[in-house]
C-alpha angles and dihedrals in degrees: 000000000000103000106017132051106210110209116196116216126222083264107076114254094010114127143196103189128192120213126208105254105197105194138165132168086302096064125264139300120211134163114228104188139017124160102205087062092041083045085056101055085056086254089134088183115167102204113213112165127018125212140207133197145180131200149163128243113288097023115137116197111196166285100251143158139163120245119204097016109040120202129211104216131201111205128200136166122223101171126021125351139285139197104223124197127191120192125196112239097160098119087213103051126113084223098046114154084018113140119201125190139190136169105247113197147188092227092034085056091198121150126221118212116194123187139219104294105041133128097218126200145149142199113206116225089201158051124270093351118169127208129206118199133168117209130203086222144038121261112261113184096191088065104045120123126186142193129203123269090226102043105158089223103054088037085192099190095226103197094230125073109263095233081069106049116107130207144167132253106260090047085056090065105046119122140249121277102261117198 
């Protein structure tokens, strides 16, 4: 819808969405977000909180989800490259367990949406890259879950070696999928 192409992955109500970029010999103009054109796709978010991170090359943040008070998230890179992987929690869903995964640039300028019960990470390809995201609920540590970056089941193909990936402490410690 006008400034946006929306793009469904193989998951139901996952999105890779490609915004217009008008540019000229100034730079470029997009929009990023506008809720009559998501409305339309049927994608009724209501954003609450956005985020902001910086990594380094080779970190994998991941995979979360909210328990209780699950958040749809819209992704976007402004600055690098990420690997981002979405993983279908929802119990009733034909694509449950499903992973699905898209590089996400700053050059390439996509959006990821994903929606209420996912499991959400990303690797980052390269050096100090910075990720914007929108959520549809607050943060509540307290009610975070987790699951492994290299769970056998979801055999999610990271495009790093695994001896480089870096991760923190606490994503160390996440569990196995369980069906």
């Amino acid at each position: 819808m006008g400034n946006f192409t929306f793009i469904q992955t193989p998951i139901e109500d996952l999105y890779v969405i490609e915004p217009q970029v008008y540019g000229d010999h100034r730079g470029f103009f997009m929009e990023t977000y506008t809720k009559k054109a998501f409305d339309g796709e049927g994608i009724e978010a209501s954003f609450v909180q956005d985020n902001h991170s910086k990594s380094d090359k080779n970190v994998l943040r991941g995979l979360h989800f909210q328990i209780n008070r699950p958040q749809a998230k819209l992704l976007r890179v402004i600055r690098g490259k990420i690997y981002d992987v979405a993983v279908d929690l929802r119990p009733n869903s034909s694509s449950y367990g499903k992973w699905y995964g898209i590089e996400l640039s700053a050059d390439n300028k996509r959006q990821f949406y994903v929606p209420k019960g996912f499991a959400h990470g990303f690797l980052t390809l390269e050096d100090q890259t910075e990720v914007l995201y929108k959520t549809t609920d607050y943060y509540y540590p307290e009610d975070e879950g987790g699951i492994i970056y290299n769970d056998p089941t979801l055999a999610i193909p990271w495009p790093v070696e695994e001896a480089k990936i870096i991760l923190s402490e606490k994503d160390r410690k996440l569990s196995r999928f369980d069906r």
